[in-house]
FIRO-783741 format. One line per 10 residues: number of its first residue (from 1); their letters; for each residue x, y, z of C-alpha. Coordinates in Angstrom, 2 decimals. Example, Ala and Ser with C-alpha at 12.3 -4.5 7.8 and 13.67 -1.06 7.14 Angstrom:
1> AS> 12.30/-4.50/7.80  13.67/-1.06/7.14
//
This chain:
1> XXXXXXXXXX> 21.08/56.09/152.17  20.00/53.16/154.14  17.84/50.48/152.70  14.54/49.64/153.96  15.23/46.03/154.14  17.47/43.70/155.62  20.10/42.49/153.08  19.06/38.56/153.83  15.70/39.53/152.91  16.32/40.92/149.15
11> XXXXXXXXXX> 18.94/37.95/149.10  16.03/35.65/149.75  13.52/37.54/147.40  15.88/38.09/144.72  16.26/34.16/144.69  12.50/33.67/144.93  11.90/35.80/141.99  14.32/34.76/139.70  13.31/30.88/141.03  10.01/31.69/140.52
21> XXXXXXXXXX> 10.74/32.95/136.83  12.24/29.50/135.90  8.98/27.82/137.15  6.88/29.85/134.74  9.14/29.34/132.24  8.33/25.91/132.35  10.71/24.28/135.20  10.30/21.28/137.35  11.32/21.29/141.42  15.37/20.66/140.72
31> XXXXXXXXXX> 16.00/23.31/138.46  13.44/25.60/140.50  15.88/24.45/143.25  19.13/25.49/141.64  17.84/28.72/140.40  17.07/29.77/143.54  19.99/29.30/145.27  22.01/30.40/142.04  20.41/33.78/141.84  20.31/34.19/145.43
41> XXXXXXXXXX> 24.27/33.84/145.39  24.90/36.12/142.67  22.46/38.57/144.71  24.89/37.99/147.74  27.77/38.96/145.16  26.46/41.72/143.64  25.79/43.19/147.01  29.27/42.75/148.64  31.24/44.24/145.46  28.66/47.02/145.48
51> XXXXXXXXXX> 29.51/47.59/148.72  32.71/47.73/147.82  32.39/49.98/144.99  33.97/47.90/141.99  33.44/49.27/138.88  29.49/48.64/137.88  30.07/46.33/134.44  32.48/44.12/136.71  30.02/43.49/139.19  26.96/42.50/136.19
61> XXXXXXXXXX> 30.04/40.52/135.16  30.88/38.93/138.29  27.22/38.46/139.50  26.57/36.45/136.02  29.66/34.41/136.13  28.52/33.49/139.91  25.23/32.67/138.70  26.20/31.11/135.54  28.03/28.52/138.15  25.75/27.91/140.05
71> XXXXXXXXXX> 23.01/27.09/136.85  25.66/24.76/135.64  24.79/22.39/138.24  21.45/21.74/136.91  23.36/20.46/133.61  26.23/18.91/135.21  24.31/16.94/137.42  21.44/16.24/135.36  18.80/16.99/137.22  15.94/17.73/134.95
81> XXXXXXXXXX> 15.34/17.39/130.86  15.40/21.27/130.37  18.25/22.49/132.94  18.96/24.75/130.56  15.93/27.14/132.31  18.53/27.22/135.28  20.64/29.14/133.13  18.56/31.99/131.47  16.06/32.31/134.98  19.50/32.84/137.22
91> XXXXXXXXXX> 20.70/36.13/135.57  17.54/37.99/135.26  18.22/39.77/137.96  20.87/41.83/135.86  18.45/42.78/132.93  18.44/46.32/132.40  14.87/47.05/131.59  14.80/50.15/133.31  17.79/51.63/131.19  15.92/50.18/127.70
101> XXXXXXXXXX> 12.55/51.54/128.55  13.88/55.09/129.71  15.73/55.17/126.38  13.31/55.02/124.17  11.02/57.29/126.24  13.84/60.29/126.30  14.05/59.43/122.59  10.09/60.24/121.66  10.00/62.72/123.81  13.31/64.35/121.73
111> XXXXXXXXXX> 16.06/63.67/124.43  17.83/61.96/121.86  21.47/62.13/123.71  19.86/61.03/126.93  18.21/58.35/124.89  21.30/57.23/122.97  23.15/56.77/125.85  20.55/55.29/128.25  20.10/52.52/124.88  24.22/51.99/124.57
121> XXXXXXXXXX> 23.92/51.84/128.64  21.34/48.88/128.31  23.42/47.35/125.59  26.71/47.70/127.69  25.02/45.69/130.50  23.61/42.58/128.13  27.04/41.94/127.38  28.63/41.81/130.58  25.74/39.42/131.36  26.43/37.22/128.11
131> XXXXXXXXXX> 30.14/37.39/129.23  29.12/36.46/132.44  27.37/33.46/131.14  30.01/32.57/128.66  33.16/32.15/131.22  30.81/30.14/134.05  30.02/27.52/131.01  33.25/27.48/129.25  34.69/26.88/132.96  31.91/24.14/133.35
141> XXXXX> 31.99/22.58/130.42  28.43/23.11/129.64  27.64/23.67/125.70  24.32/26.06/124.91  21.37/27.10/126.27
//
């Protein structure tokens, strides 16, 4: 199926939103900055190896770790007293809200296979995200969020 926009476009928009995150999350204009491009990367990523059809947990993976170096620059470099922001805004893009909500309403409503496994699906995909996350810091040399 073709998409309705061009792939520069959700690039850009993925970056916005995830940039825009960070600023309500309290950031200042650097990490805004670095979140943006950051997230719009890992969007870039994500894209290509799902165009590629890699295995979806590799990609989350992938698309974290790419995000998770880009965020590091923000603590590297220094660039603002909470860089840390840089780090949590950049991967929301991955979360898998749609999987958690739609498990717990097949649950109530008694699906509770569909439920189960829509939950473990959700759970699955935070992980890859935190492992993600983990390998761009330990590669960076950056210590918590």
């Amino acid at each position: 199926m073709r998409s309705n926009y061009n792939r520069w476009v959700v690039v850009g928009m993925v970056g916005l939103a995830c940039a825009a995150l960070s600023r309500l999350f309290g950031s200042d204009l650097p990490v805004f900055a670095v979140t943006f491009l950051s997230s719009a990367a890992a969007m870039y990523v994500r894209q290509e190896m799902s165009r590629q059809h890699f295995n979806s947990f590799m990609i989350v993976v992938a698309t974290a770790f790419v995000a998770g170096l880009g965020a590091s620059t923000a603590t590297l470099f220094r660039l603002s007293p909470s860089p840390q922001i840089a780090l949590a805004a950049s991967v929301l893009l991955l979360v898998p809200g749609v999987h958690l909500i739609n498990s717990l309403r097949d649950m109530i409503n008694g699906h509770m296979v569909t439920g189960l496994v829509r939950g473990f699906t959700g759970a699955v995909i935070s992980m890859c995200i935190a492992l993600g996350l983990l390998l761009a810091m330990q590669l960076m040399g950056v210590s918590g969020l």
